[in-house]
KELUM-362032 format. One record per atom (N, C-alpha, C): residue number from 1; residue in one letter; atom name; x, y, z. Coordinates in pm, 1 decimal. Layout:
N
NODE, resi, resn, name, xx, yy, zz
NODE, NUM, a, CA, X, Y, Z
...
***
This chain:
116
NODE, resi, resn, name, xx, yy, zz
NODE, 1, x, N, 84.4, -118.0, 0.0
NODE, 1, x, CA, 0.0, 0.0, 0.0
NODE, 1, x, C, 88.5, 123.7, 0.0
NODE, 2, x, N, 81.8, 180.1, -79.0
NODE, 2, x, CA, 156.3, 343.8, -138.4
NODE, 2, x, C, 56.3, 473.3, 19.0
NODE, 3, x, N, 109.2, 528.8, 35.9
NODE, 3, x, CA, 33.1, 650.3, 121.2
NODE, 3, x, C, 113.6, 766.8, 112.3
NODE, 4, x, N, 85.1, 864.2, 23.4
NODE, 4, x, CA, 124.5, 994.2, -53.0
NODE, 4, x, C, 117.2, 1072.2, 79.4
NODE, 5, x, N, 234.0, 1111.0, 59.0
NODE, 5, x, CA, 283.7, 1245.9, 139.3
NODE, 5, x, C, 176.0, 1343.7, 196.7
NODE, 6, x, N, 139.8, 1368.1, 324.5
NODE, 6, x, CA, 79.5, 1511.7, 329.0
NODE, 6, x, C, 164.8, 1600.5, 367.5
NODE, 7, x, N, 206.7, 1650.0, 229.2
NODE, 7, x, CA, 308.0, 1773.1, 200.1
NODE, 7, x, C, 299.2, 1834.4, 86.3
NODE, 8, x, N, 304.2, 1935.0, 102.0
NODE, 8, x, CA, 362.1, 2039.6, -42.3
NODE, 8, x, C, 518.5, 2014.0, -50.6
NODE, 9, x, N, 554.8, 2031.8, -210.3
NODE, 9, x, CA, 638.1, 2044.5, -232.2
NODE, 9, x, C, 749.0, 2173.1, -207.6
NODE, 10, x, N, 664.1, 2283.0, -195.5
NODE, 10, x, CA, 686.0, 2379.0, -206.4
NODE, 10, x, C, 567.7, 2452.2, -160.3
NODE, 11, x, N, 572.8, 2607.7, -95.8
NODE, 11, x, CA, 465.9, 2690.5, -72.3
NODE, 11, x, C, 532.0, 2794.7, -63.3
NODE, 12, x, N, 461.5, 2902.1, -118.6
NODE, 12, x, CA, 470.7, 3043.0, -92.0
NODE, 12, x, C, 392.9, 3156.4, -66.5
NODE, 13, x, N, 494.5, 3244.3, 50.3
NODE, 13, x, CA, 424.2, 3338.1, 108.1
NODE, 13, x, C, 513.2, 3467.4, 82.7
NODE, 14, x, N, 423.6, 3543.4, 74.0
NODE, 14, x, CA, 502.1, 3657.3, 1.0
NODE, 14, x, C, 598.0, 3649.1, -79.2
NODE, 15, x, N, 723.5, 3693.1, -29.4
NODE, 15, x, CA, 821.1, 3700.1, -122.6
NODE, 15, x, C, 908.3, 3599.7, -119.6
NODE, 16, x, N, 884.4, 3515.7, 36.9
NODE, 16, x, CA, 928.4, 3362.2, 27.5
NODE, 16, x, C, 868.0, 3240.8, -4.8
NODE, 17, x, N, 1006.6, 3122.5, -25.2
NODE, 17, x, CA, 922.1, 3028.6, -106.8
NODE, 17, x, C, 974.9, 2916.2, -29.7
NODE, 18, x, N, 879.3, 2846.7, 54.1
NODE, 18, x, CA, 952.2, 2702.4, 162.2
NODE, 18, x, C, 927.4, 2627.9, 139.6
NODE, 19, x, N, 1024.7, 2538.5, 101.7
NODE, 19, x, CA, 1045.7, 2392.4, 34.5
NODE, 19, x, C, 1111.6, 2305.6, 125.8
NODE, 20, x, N, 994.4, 2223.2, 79.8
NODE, 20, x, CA, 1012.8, 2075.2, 197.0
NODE, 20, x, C, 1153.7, 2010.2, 180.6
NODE, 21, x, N, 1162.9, 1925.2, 254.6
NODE, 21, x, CA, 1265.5, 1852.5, 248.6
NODE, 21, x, C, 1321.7, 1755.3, 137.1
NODE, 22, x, N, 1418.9, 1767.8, 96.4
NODE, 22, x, CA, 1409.7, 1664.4, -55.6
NODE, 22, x, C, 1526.1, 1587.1, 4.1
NODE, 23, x, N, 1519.1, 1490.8, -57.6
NODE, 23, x, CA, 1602.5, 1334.3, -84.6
NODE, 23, x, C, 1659.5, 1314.8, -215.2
NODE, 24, x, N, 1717.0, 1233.7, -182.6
NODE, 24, x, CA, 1835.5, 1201.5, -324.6
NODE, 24, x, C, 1738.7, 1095.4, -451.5
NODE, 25, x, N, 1609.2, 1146.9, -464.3
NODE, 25, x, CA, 1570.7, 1072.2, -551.3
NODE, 25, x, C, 1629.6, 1102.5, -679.0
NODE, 26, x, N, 1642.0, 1008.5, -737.1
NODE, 26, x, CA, 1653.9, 989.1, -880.6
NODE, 26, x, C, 1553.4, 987.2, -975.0
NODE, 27, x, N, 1570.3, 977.6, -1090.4
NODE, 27, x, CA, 1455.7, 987.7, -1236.4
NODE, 27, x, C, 1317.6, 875.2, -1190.8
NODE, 28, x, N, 1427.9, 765.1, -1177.8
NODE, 28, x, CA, 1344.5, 640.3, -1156.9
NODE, 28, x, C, 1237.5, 630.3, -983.8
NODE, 29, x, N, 1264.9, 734.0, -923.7
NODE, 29, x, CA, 1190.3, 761.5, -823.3
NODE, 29, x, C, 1275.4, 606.6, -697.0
NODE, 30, x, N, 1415.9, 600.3, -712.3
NODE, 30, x, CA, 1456.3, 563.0, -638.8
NODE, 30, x, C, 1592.3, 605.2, -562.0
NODE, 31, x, N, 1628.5, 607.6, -451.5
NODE, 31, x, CA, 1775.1, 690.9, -384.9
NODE, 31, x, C, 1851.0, 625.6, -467.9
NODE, 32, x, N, 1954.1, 775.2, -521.7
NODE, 32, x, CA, 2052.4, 728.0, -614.7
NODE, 32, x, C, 2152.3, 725.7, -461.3
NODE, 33, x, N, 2300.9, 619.6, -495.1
NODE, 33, x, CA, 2426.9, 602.2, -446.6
NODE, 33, x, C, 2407.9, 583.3, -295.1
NODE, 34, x, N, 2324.6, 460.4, -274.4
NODE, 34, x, CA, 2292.8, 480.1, -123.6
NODE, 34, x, C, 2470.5, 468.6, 10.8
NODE, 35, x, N, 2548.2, 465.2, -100.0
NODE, 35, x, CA, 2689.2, 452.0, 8.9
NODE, 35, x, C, 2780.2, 602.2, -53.0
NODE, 36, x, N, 2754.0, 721.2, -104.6
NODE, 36, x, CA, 2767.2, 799.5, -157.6
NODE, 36, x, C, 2713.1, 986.4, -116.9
NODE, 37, x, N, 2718.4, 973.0, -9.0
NODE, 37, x, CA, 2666.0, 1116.5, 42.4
NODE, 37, x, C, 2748.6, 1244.0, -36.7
NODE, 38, x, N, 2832.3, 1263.8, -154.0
NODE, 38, x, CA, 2812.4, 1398.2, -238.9
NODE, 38, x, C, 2747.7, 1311.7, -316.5
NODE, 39, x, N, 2751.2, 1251.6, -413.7
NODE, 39, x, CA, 2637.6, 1173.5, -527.5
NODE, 39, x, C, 2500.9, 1262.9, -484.2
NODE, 40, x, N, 2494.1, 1217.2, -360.1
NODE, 40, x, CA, 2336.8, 1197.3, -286.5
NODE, 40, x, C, 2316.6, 1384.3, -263.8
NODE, 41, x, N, 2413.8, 1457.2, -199.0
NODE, 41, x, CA, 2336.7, 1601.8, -189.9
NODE, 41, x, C, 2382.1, 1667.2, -322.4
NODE, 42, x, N, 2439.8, 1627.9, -447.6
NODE, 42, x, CA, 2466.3, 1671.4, -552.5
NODE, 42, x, C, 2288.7, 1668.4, -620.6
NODE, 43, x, N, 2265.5, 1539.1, -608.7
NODE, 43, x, CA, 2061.7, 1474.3, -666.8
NODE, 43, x, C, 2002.7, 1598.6, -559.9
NODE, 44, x, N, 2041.3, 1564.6, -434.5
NODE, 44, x, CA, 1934.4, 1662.4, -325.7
NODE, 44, x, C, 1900.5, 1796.3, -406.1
NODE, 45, x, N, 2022.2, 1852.4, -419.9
NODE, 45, x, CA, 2002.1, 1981.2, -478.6
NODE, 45, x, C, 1992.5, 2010.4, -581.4
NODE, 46, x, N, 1991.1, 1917.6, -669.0
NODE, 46, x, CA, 1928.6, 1901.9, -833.1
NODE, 46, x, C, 1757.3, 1907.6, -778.1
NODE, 47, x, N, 1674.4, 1835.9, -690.8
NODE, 47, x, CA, 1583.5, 1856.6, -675.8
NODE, 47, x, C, 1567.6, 1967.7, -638.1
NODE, 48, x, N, 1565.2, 1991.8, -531.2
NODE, 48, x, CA, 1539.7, 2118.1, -490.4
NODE, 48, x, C, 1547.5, 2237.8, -625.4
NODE, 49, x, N, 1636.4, 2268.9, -676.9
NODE, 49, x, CA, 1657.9, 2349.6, -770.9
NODE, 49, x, C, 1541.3, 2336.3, -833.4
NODE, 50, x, N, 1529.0, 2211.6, -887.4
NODE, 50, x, CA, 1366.5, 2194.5, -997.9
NODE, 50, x, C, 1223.8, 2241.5, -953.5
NODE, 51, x, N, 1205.6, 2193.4, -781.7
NODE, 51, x, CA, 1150.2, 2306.6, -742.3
NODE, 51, x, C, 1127.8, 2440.8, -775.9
NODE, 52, x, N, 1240.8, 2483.6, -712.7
NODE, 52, x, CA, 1255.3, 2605.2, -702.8
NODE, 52, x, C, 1228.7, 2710.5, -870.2
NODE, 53, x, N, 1300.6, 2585.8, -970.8
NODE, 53, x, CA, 1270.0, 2658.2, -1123.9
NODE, 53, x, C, 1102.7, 2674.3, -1143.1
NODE, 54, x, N, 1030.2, 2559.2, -1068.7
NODE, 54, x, CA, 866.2, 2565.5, -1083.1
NODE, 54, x, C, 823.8, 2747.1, -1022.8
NODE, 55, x, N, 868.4, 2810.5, -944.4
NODE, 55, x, CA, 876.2, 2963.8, -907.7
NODE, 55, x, C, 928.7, 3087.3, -977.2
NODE, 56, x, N, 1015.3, 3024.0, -1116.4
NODE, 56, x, CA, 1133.6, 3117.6, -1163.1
NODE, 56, x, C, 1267.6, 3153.0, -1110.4
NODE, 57, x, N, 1254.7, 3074.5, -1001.4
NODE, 57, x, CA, 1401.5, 3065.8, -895.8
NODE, 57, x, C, 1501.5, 2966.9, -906.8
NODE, 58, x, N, 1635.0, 2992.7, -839.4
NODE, 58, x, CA, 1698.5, 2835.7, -836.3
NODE, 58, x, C, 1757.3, 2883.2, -768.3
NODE, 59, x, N, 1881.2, 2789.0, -717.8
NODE, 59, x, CA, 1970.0, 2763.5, -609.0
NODE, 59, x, C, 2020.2, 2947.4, -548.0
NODE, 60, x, N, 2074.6, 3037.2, -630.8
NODE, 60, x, CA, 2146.2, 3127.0, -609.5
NODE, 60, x, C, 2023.0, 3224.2, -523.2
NODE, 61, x, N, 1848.6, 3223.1, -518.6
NODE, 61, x, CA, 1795.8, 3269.1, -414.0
NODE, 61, x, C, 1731.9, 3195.4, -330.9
NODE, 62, x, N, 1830.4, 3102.6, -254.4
NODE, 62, x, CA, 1807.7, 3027.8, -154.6
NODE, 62, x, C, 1903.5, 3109.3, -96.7
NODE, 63, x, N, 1817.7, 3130.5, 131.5
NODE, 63, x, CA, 1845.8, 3249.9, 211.4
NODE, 63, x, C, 1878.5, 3156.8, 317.5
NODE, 64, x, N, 1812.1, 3039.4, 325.1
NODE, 64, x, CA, 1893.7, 2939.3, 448.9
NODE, 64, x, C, 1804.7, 2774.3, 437.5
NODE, 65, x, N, 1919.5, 2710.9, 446.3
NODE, 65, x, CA, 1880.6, 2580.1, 449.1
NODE, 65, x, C, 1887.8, 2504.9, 596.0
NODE, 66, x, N, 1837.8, 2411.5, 588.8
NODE, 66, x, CA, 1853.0, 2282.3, 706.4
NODE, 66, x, C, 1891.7, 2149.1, 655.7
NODE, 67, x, N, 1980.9, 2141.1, 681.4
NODE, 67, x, CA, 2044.6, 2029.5, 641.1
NODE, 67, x, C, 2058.5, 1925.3, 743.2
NODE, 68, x, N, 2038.6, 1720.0, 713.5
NODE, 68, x, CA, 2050.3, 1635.0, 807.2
NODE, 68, x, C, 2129.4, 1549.9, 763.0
NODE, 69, x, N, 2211.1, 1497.4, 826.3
NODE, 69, x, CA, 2275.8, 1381.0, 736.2
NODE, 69, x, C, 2299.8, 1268.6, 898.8
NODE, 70, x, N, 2303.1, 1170.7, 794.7
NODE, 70, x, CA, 2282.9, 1028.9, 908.2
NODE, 70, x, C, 2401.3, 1036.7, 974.2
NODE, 71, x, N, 2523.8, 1047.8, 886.9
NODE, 71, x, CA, 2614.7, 956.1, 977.0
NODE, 71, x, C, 2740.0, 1121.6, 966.6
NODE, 72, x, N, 2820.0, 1114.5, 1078.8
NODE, 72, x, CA, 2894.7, 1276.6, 1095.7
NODE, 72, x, C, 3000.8, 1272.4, 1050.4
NODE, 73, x, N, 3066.4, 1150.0, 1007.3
NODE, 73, x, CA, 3157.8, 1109.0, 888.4
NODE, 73, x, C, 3172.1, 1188.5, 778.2
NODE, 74, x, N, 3024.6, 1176.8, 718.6
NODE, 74, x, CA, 3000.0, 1198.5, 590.1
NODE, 74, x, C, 3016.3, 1374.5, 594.8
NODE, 75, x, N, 3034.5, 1440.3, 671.8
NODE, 75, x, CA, 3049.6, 1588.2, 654.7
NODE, 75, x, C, 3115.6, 1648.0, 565.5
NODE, 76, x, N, 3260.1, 1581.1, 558.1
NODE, 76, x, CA, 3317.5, 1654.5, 453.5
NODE, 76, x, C, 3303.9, 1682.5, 351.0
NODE, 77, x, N, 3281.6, 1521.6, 298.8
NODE, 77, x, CA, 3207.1, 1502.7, 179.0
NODE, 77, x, C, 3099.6, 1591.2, 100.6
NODE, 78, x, N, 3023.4, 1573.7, 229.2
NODE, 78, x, CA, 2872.2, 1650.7, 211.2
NODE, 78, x, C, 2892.5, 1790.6, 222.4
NODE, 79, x, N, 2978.7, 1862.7, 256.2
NODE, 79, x, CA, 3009.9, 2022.6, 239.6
NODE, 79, x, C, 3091.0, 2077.3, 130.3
NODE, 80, x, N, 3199.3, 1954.9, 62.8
NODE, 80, x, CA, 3241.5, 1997.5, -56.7
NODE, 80, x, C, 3145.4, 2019.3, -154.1
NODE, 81, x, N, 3086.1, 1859.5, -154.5
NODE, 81, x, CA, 2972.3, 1898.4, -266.8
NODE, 81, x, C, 2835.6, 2005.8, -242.9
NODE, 82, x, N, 2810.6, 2045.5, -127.3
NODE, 82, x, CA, 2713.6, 2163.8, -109.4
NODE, 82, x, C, 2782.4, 2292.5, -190.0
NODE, 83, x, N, 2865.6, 2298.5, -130.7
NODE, 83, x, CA, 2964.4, 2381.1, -170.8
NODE, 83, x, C, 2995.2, 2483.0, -308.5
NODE, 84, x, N, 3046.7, 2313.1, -361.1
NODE, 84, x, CA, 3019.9, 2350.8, -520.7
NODE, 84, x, C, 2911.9, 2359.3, -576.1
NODE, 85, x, N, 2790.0, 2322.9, -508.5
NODE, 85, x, CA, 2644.6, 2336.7, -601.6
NODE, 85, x, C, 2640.5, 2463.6, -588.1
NODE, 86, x, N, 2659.1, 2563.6, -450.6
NODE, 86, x, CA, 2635.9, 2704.4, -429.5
NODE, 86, x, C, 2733.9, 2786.2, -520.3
NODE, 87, x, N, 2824.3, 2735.2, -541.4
NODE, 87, x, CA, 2948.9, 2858.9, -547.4
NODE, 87, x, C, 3000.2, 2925.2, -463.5
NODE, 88, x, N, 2973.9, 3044.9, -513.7
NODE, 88, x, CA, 3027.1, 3173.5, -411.0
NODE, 88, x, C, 2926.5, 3225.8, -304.8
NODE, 89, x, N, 2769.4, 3176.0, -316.6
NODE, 89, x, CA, 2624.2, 3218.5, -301.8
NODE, 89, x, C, 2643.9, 3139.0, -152.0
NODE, 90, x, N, 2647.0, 3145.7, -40.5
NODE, 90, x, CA, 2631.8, 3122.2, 67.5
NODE, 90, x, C, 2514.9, 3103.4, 174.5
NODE, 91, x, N, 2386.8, 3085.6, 149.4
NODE, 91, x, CA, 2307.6, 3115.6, 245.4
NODE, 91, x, C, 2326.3, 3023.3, 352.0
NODE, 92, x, N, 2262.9, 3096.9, 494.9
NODE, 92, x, CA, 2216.2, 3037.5, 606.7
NODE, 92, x, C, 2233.3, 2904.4, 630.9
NODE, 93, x, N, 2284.8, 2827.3, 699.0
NODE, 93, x, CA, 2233.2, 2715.8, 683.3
NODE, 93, x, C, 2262.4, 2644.4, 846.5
NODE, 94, x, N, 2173.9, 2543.5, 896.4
NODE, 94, x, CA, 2165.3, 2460.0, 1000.6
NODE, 94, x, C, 2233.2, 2286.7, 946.5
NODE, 95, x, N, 2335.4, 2211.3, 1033.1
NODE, 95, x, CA, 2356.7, 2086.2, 960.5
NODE, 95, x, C, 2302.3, 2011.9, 1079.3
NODE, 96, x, N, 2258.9, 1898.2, 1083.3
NODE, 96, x, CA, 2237.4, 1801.1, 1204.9
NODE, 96, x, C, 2261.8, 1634.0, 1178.0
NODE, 97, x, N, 2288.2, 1572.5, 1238.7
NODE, 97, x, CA, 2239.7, 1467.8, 1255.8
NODE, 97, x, C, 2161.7, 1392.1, 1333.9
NODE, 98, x, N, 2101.7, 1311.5, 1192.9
NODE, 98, x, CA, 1958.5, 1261.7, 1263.9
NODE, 98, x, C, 1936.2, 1101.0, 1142.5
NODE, 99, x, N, 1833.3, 1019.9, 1219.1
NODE, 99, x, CA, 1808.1, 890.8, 1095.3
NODE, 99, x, C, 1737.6, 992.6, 1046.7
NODE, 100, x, N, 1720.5, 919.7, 877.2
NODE, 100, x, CA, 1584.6, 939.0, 761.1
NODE, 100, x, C, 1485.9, 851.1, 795.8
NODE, 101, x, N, 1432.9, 838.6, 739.8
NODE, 101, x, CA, 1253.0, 766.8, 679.4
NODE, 101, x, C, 1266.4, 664.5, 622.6
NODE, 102, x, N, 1405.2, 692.9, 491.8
NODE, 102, x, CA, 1434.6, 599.3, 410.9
NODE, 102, x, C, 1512.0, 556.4, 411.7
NODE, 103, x, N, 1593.9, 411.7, 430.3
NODE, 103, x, CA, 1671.2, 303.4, 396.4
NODE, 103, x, C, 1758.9, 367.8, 255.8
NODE, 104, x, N, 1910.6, 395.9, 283.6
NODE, 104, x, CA, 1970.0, 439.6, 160.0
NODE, 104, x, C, 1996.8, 594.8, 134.8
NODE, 105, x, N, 1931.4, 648.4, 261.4
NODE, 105, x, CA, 1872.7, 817.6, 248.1
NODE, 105, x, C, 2044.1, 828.1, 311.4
NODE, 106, x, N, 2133.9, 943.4, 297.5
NODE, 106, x, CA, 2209.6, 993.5, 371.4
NODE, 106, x, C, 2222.1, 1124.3, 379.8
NODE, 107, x, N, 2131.8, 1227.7, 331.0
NODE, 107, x, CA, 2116.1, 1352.2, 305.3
NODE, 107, x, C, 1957.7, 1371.9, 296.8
NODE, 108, x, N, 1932.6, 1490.2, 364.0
NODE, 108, x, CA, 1809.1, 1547.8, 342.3
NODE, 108, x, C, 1873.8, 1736.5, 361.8
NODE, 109, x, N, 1758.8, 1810.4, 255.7
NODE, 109, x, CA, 1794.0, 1922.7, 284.8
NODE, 109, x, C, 1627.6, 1982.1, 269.3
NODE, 110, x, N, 1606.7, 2079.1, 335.5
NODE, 110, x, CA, 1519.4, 2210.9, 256.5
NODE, 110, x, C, 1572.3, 2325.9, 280.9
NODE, 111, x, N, 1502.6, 2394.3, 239.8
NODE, 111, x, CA, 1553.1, 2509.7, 192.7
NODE, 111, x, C, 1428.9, 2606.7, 218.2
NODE, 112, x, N, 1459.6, 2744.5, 240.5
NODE, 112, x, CA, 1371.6, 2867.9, 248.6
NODE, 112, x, C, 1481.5, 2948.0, 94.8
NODE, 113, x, N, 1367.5, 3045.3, 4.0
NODE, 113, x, CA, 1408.1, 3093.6, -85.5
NODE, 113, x, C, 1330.9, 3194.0, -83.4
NODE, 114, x, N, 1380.1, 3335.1, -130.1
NODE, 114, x, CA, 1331.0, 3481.7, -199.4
NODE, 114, x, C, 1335.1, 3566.0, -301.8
NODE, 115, x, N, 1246.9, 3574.0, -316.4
NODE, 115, x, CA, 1191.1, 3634.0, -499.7
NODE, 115, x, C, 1285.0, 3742.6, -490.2
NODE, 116, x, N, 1333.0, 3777.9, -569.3
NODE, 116, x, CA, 1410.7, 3960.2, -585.1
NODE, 116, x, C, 1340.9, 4050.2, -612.2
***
């Protein structure tokens, strides 16, 4: 038995736009590189972005994220590749660790974003 999210993908209020938490899904609607945490927030933030393009936005007006990752190992990893998805563009951000939902998950992020 399938039981669909009660979530938005996304919502916006005023000039901000808050987006749920995304996972490293892939095309096929399954976690890509489950032993791979940049693979995994490289996909994270490919989603998110696609989001965010559904607004006219992408990564560069994102103002602060929350970020979780399972295991505290994986940090480095997981900050190079944040890193390079941002560039030079820096927002806000919270990291934690915590389990996922999903088996294979090693990254979760959302994000808060603002229209210009």
């Amino acid at each position: 038995m399938s039981i669909a999210p009660a979530l938005s993908p996304a919502l916006s209020a005023g000039d901000l736009i808050f987006l749920s938490g995304q996972l490293a899904f892939g095309a096929d609607g399954t976690i890509v590189a489950p032993e791979d945490v940049a693979r995994q927030t490289e996909q994270v933030l490919a989603n998110l972005n696609r989001v965010l393009n559904g607004f006219g936005l992408d990564l560069s007006d994102v103002v602060k994220t929350t970020v979780w990752l399972t295991h505290t190992a994986d940090f480095p990893a997981f900050n190079t590749a944040y890193a390079a998805s941002f560039g030079s563009h820096r927002p806000a951000r919270s990291t934690v660790r915590a389990d996922l939902m999903l088996p294979g998950a090693r990254v979760e992020i959302d994000a808060v974003a603002k229209r210009r």
